[in-house]
C-alpha positions as MATLAB code, in Angstrom:
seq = 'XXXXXXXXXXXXXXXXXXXXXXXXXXXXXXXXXXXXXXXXXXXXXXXXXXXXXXXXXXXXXXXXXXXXXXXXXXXXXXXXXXXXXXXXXXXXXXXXXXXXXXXXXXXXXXXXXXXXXXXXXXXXXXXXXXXXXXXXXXXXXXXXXXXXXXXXXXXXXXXXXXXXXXXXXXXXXXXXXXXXXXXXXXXXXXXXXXXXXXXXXXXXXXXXXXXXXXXXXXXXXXXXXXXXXXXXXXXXXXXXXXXXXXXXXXXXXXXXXXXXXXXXXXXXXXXX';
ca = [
     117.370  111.739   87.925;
     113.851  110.205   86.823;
     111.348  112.799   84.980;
     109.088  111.762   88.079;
     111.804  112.919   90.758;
     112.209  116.234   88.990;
     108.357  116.757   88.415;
     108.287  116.382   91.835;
     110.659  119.269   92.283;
     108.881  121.467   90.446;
     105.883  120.960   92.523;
     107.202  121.513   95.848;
     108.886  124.533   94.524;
     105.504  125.591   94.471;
     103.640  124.095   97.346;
     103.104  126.704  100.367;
     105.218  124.265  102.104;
     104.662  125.842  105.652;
     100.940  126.386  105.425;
     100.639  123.024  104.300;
     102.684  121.830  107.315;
     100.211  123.717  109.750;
      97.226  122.382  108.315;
      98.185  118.886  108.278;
      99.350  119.189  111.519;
      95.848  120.524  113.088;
      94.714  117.687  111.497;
      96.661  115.305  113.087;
      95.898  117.179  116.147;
      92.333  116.479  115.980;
      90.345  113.998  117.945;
      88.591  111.253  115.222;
      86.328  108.472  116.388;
      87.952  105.841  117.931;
      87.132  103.017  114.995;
      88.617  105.520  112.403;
      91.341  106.155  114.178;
      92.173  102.565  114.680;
      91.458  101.803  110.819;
      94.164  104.728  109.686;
      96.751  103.375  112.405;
      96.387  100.021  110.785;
      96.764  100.911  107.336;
      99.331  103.499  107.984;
     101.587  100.514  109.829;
     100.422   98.226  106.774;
     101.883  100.781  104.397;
     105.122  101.608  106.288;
     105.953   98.772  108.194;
     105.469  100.361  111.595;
     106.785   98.159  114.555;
     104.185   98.800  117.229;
     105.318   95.646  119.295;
     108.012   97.777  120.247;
     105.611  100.512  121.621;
     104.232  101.242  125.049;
     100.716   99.379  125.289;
      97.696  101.547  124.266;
      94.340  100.771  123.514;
      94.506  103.184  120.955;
      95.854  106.671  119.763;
      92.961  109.541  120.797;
      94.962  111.618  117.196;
      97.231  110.763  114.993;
      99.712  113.080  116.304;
      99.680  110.978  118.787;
     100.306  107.885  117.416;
     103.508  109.907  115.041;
     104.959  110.464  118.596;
     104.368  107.300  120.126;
     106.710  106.207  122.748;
     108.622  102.665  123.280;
     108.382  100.533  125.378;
     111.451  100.311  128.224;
     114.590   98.499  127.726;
     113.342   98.042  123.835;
     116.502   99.934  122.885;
     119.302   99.126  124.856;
     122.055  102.272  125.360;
     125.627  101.290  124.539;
     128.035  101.772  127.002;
     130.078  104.340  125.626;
     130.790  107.928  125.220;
     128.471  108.378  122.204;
     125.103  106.488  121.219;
     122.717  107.466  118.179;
     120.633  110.073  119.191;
     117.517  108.385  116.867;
     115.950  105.431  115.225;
     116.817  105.957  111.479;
     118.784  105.317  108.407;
     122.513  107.002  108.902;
     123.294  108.606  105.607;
     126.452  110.345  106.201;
     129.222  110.557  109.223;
     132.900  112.112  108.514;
     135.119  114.575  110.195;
     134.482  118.471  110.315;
     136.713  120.389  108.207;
     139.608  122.813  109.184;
     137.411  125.582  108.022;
     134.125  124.528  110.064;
     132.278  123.434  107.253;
     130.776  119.345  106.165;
     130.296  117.651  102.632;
     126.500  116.437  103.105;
     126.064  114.030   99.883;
     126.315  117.065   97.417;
     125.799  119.757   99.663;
     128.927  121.426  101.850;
     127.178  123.442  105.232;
     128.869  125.579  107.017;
     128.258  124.097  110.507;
     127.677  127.702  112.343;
     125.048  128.303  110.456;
     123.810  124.942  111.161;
     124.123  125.398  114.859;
     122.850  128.752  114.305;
     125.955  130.120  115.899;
     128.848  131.392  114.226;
     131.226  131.809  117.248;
     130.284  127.810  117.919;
     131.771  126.668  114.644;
     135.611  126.634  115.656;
     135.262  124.076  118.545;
     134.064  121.572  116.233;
     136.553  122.171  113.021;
     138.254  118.880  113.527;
     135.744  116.830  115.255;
     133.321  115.003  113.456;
     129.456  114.643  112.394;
     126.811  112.365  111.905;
     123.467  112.232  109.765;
     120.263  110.189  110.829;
     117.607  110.258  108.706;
     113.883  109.332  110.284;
     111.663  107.378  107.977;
     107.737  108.265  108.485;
     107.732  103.924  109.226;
     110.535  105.409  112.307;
     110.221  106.068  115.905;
     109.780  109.999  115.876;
     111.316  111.230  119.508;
     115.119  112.286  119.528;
     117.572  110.835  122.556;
     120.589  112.846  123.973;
     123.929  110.849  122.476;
     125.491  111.642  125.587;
     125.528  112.127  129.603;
     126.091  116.092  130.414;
     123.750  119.293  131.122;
     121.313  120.414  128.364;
     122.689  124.215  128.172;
     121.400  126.048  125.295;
     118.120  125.411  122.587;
     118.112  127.661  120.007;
     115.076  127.293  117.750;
     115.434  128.625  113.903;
     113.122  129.693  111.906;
     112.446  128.696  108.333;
     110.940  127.022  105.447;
     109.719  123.180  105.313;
     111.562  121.148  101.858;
     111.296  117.671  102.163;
     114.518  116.014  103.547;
     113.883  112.778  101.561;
     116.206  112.071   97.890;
     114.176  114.823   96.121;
     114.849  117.436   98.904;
     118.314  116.526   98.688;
     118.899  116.513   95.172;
     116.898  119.797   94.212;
     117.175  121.870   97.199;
     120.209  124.123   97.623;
     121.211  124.591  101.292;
     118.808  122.177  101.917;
     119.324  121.902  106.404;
     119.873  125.651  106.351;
     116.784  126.646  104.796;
     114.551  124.524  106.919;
     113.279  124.667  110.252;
     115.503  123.634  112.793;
     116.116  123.280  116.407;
     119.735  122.578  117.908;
     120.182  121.412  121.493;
     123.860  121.825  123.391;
     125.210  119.562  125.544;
     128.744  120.029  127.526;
     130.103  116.751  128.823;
     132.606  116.356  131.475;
     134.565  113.765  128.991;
     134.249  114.651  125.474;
     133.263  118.653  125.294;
     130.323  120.105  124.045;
     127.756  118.132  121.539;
     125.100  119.463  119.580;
     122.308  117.514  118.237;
     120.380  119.367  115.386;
     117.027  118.746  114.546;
     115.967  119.752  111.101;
     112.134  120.175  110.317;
     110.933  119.242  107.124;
     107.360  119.105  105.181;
     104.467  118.137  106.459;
     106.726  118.367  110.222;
     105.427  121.491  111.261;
     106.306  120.925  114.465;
     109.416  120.214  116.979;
     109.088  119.904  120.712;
     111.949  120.168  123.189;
     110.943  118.559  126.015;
     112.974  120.633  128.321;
     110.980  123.577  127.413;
     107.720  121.721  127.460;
     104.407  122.608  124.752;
     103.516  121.484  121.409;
     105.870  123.715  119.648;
     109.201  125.098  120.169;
     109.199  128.970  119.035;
     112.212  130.767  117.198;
     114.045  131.533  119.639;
     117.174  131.523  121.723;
     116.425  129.596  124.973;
     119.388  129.554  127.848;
     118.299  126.827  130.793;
     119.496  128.184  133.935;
     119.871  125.917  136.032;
     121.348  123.310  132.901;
     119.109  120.139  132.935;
     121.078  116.786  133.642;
     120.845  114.381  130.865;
     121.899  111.083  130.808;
     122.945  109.021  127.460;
     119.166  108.046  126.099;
     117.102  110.748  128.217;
     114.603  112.137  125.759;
     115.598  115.668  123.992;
     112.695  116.273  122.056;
     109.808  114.997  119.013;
     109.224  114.920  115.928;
     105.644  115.486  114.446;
     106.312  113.155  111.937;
     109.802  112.373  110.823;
     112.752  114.337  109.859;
     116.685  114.512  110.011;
     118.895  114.705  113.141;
     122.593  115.850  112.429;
     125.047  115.451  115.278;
     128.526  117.102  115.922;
     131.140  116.243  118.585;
     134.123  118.090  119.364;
     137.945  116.390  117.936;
     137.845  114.628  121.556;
     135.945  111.479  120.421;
     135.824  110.298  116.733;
     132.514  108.969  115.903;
     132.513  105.961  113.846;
     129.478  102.945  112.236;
     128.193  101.448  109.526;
     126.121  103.638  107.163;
     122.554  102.105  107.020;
     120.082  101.574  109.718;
     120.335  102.832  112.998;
     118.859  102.696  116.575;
     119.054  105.445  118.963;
     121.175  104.165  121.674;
     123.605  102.457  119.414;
     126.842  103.209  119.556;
     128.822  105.443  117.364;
     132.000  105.783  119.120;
     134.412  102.953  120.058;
     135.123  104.213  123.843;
];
């Protein structure tokens, strides 16, 4: 640990994390004239390496939001033909079985995965299956992809604070994914059981949006969708206002499995 890295700790210790997160978010919101808009875009794809070949054509982002949540263009990112794709564009940091007991080792972190899920009773079903970590880059694609074909069931949307999911987050932030904002999404597939894709918020992403539910914003909540929406492997799930973490668990029915490193939603991380 550098003196810079735990400086930087101190600070956000600090910071009024969520406040922050709203403000920068209505100001990504807002409308800017179209020659400073174009002039940030540039700089900001200068700085991160942002691919925006791979984007639909647009003469230009009316907000930055807009051009975080950007869309790609079709066929870009090819969906595997299997049970199980990537769910998002990112680095994968971790993937590993569940424990017996319902609980995941998370570089130095263990989680219990109920309160993860934000639902106790859920845990058991995946003690034996396994999990999967995608972190999303502010140079990554921000919108998150169901892994599988099935019905979209259940959202629940959790409240909570807004730590940075980057190396300093994880390093100086106890229960770091279970203090932040987070929304999980459940799936039940006719071949491998129920899958939940978990997206955790993070500074400066203020915002997730479910696209099921529609709106800018997806409210604490529990959210039941009656009828279940169909979903096929790659159908959008929902969007990140920036970038953040997406952390995936499948039942003991299908064991996921690839190379840490980068990732592309659609890949696949299961063999059959």
């Amino acid at each position: 640990m550098t003196f810079a890295t735990f400086a930087a700790a101190q600070v956000l210790r600090v910071v009024p994390r969520v406040r922050l997160s709203q403000a920068v978010g209505k100001l990504c919101d807002a409308t800017v004239p179209e020659p400073l808009n174009r002039l940030a875009t540039a700089l900001y794809c200068r700085a991160y390496g942002v691919k925006l070949d791979e984007c639909e054509p647009c003469n230009g982002y009316p907000s930055f939001d807009q051009f975080f949540t950007r869309r790609l263009r079709d066929g870009v990112r090819p969906i595997a033909q299997v049970s199980v794709v990537s769910p998002a564009d990112g680095r994968l940091e971790q993937l590993g079985a569940v424990r017996p007991n319902g609980r995941i080792q998370v570089k130095a972190s263990e989680y219990s995965v109920g309160e993860l899920i934000g639902d106790d009773s859920e845990a058991p079903r995946y003690a034996g299956g396994s999990f999967a970590v995608v972190y999303l880059s502010p140079r990554d694609y921000h919108r998150v992809h169901s892994p599988v074909a099935g019905e979209l069931k259940l959202v629940r949307s959790m409240k909570g604070d807004l730590y940075p999911v980057n190396s300093i987050g994880e390093r100086h932030v106890p229960d770091l994914f279970v203090r932040n904002q987070r929304v999980a999404l459940v799936i039940d597939t006719p071949d491998v059981g129920r899958v939940t894709v978990v997206m955790v918020g993070a500074i400066i992403v203020g915002r997730i949006s479910v696209t099921a539910l529609g709106g800018p914003d997806t409210r604490p909540g529990i959210y039941p969708l009656d009828p279940a929406v169909p979903v096929r492997a790659g159908d959008e799930l929902g969007v990140f206002h920036l970038g953040s973490t997406a952390v995936l668990f499948v039942e003991p029915q299908v064991t996921l499995s690839h190379d840490l490193g980068s990732i592309r939603y659609g890949e696949a991380l299961s063999s059959r």
